[in-house]
N, C-alpha and C positions, 0 to 999 in steps of 0.2 A: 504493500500500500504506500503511493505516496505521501511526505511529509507535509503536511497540510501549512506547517509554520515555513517551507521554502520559498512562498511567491507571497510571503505575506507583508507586508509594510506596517509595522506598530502605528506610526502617525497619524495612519489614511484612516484607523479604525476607531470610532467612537463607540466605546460599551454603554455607557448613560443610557443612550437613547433606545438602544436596541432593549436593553430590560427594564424601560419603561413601557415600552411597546408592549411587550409581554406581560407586565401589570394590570395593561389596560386590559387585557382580553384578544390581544393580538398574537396567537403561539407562532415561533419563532419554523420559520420553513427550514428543509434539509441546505440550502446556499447559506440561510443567514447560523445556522447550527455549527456547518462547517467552518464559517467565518470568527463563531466564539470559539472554537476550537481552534483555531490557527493562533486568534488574540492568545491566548493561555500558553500556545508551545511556545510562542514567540520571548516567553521568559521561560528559559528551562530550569532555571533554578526552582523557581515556585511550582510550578508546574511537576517537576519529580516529587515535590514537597507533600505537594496536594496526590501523587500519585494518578497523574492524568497522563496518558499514553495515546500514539495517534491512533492504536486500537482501540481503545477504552475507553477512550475519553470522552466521546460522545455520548457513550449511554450513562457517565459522569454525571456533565454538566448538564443533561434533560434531568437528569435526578436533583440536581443544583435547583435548577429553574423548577421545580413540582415545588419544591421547600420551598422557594423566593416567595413565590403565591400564597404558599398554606399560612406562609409569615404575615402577611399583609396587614391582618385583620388583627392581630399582635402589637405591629410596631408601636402604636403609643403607650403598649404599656415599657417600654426599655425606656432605661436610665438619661435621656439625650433631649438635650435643648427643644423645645416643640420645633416639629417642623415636618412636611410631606417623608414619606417613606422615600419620593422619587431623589430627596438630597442626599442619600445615604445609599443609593445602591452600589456605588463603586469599592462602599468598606462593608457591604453585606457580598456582596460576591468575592471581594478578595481577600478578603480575610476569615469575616465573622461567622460565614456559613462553613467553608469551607473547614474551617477549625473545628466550628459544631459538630459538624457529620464526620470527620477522623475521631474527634473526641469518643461521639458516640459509637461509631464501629470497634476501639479500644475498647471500650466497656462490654459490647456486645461478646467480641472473643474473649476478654476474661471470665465474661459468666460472673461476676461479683465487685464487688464497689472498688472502682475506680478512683486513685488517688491521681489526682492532673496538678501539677504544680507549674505556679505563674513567676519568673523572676522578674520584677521592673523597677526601677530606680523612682526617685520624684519626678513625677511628673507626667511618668509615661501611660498612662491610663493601665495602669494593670486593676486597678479595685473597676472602675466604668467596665473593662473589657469581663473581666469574671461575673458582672452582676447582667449585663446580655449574654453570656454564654448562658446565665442559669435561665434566661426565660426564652430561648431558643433549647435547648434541650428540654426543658419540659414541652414545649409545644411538638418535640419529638418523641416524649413518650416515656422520658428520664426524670426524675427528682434531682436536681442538684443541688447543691448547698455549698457556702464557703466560709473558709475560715484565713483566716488573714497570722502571719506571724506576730503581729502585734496584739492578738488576739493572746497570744501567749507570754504576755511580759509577765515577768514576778509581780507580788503585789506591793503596793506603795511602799509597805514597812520594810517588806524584802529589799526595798530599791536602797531606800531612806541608808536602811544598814550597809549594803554595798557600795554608794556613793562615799561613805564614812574608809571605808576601807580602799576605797581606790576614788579620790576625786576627781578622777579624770573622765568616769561616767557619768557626768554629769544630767546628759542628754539621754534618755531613754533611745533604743533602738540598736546601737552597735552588740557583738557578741560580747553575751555574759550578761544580756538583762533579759532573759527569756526562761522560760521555764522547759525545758527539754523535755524531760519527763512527762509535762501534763499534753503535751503535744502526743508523746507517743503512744499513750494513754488514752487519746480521745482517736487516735487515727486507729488505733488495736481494738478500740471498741465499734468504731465505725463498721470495722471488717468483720466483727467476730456477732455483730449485731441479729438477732432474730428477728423476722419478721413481724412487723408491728411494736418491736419494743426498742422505747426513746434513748436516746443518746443526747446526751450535754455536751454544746457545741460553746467551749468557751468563747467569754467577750469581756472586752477593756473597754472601759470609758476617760479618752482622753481629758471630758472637761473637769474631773474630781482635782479635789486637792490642788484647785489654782491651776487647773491644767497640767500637774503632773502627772494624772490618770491613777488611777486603780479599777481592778477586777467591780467586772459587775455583774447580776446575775447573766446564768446559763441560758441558749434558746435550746429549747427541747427540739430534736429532731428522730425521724424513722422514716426506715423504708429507702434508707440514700443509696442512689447508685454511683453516681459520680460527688466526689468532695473535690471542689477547686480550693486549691492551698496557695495562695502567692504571699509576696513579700519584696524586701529592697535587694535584701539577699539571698533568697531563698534557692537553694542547692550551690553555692557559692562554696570551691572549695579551695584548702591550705595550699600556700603556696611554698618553694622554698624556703627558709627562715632569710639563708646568704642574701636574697634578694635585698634585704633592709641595711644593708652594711656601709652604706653609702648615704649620706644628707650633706644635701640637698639631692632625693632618689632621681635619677638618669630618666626615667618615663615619667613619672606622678610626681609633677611640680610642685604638687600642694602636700609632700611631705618634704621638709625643707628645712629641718633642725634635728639634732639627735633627740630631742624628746619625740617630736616626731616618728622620728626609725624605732623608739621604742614602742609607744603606743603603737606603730602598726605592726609591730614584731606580737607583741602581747594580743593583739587582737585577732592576729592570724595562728599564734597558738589556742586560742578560745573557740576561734572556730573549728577547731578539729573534733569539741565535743558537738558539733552540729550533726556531726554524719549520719548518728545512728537513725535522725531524722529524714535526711535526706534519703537515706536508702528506704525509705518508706515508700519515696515516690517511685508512683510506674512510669509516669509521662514527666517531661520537665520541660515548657517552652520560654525563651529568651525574650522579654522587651529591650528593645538600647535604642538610644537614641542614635544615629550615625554621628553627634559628637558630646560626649558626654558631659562637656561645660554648659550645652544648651539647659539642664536641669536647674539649674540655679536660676536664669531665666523663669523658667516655665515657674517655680516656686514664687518669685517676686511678684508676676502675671497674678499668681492666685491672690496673695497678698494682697496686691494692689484694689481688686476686687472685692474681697471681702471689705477693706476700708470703704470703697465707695457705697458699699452697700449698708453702712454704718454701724461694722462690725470691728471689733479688733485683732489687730492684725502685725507680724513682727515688720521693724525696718529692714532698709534696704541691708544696710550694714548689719543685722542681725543674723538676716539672712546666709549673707555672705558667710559670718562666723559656722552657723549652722552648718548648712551644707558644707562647706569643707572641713567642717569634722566628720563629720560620716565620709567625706574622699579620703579622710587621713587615718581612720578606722579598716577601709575597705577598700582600697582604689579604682574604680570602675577597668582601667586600664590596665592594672595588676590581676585583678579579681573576676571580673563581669568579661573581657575581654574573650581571655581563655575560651570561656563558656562555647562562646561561637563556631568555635572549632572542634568542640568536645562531645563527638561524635560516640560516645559510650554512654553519656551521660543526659545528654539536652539530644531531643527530638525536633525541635523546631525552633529558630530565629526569626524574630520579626527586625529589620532595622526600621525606624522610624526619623523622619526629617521634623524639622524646626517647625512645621503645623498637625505633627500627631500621624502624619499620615504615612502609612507604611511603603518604605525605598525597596528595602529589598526583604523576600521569604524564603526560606531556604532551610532543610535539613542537614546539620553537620554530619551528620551518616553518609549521607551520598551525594554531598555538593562538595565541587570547590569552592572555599570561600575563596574570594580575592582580598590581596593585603591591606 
């Protein structure tokens, strides 16, 4: 069979219009069929990602386009600014659906609850993206539910006492203000769960305590088949120690003094008690941004908004402080980077540009990345 993405010109093709058409009540003919299916090969990366072949791939994306419609009648209830389903079909076809329907085919050959982990930095819509995965998978037939690693900090007192012991946590979030154990506890119970009987889905409430958060009660849940699990660093693993021998660090600008090199030495020994966690998950997909300084941005954007809305909100300079301690805890480039290429462990990369919107998708299993 000829390669349908050989005579095809990416520019010439507008997808918009074509699965608007099809919204309306216009199904798509065997020319304009062939025509998404060329748009699709024309990125091979995403395209092995999604598992879309020039054989296969056809009876695919009619299966894509049956979901788009079943969706329709849905869309207002997802997490997203008001607005026609028609301004969102380019991140329901390239991303959202497509991710649903692997999600759910994973769960299908497990035969039992699917643990899906989400890693994304600030910014990157990972909590938005996990709250439409959970009302596209029920509308397919699945219960999901999630749980957020911050869902898992110690409690206040716990904090209170280890900030006493080490005042460099000052900031909840880096390794060693998590509760390991209650994590592995509620994902053991999820799995080991009987039908119809609830399981306590911890949660944190950041506004307690002046906003230093504490535990607050459990949602009862049953019946889960998929649990999305993300975080900032969620399956982020240890890197050499020798890496930190050097300050001002050679890649990560913003560790830049030997306190510095210590705090990220210490924090990348911390994470090693992470794993027993991370080996929990079955699936692990990557949010990044394609440059990682864009987050602190995106962070100030939110900020700036919440004040207009006559809410309180940190400065610019606060901000600044913030965020790069979490770089100098973790360094995206150190830490997150790896991931991308870490083809044992992450199943899927999203890179995303400076408006959220996703550059490149790609499997480190069976893609080149390029540098």
């Amino acid at each position: 069979m000829a390669d349908p993405a050989m005579d095809f010109a990416p520019g010439s093709f507008e997808i918009a219009p074509l699965l608007a058409a099809h919204l309306a009540g216009t199904p798509l003919d065997d020319a304009q069929l062939r025509q998404l299916l060329a748009w699709e090969l024309a990125d091979p990366q995403r395209a092995t990602a999604w598992g879309i072949t020039a054989d296969s791939g056809a009876a695919q994306l009619q299966e894509r386009l049956d979901w788009l419609q079943a969706l329709r009648p849905h869309h207002a209830a997802l997490p997203l600014p008001p607005a026609p389903m028609e301004q969102y079909l380019e991140l329901y076809w390239r991303l959202w659906l497509p991710l649903a329907l692997s999600i759910r085919q994973a769960r299908a050959q497990l035969n039992a609850p699917l643990i899906q982990g989400v890693l994304g930095g600030q910014g990157t819509g990972k909590t938005t993206l996990t709250l439409i995965l959970r009302h596209l998978l029920a509308v397919m037939g699945y219960k999901a539910v999630g749980l957020s690693i911050d869902d898992l900090y110690k409690t206040y007192r716990d904090r209170q006492r280890l900030v006493q012991t080490d005042p460099r946590l000052r900031w909840r979030g880096p390794p060693g203000t998590h509760d390991i154990d209650l994590g592995l506890a509620t994902i053991a119970k999820i799995r080991s769960a009987a039908a119809g009987e609830a399981v306590a889905l911890p949660r944190f409430d950041k506004s307690l305590h002046g906003g230093e958060g504490d535990r607050t009660d459990p949602e009862w849940v049953q019946d889960v088949d998929i649990l999305l699990f993300e975080g900032w660093f969620l399956g982020a693993r240890p890197i050499d120690a020798g890496c930190f021998e050097q300050a001002p660090h050679p890649t990560a600008a913003e560790i830049a003094t030997e306190a510095d090199c210590q705090f990220a030495r210490d924090m990348n020994a911390q994470l090693a008690t992470y794993l027993p966690l991370w080996d929990c998950l079955d699936r692990l997909m990557v949010l990044c941004p394609a440059d990682y300084r864009i987050s602190k941005q995106w962070r100030k954007d939110a900020e700036h908004q919440m004040k207009a809305q006559g809410k309180d909100g940190m400065s610019d300079a606060t901000i600044d402080e913030f965020v790069e301690y979490f770089w100098c805890a973790l360094h995206p480039e150190l830490f997150i980077a790896p991931l991308k290429q870490d083809g044992e462990h992450v199943n899927l990369v999203v890179e995303i540009d400076r408006d959220r919107v996703p550059r490149a998708i790609y499997s480190p299993a069976l893609a080149i990345v390029e540098p």
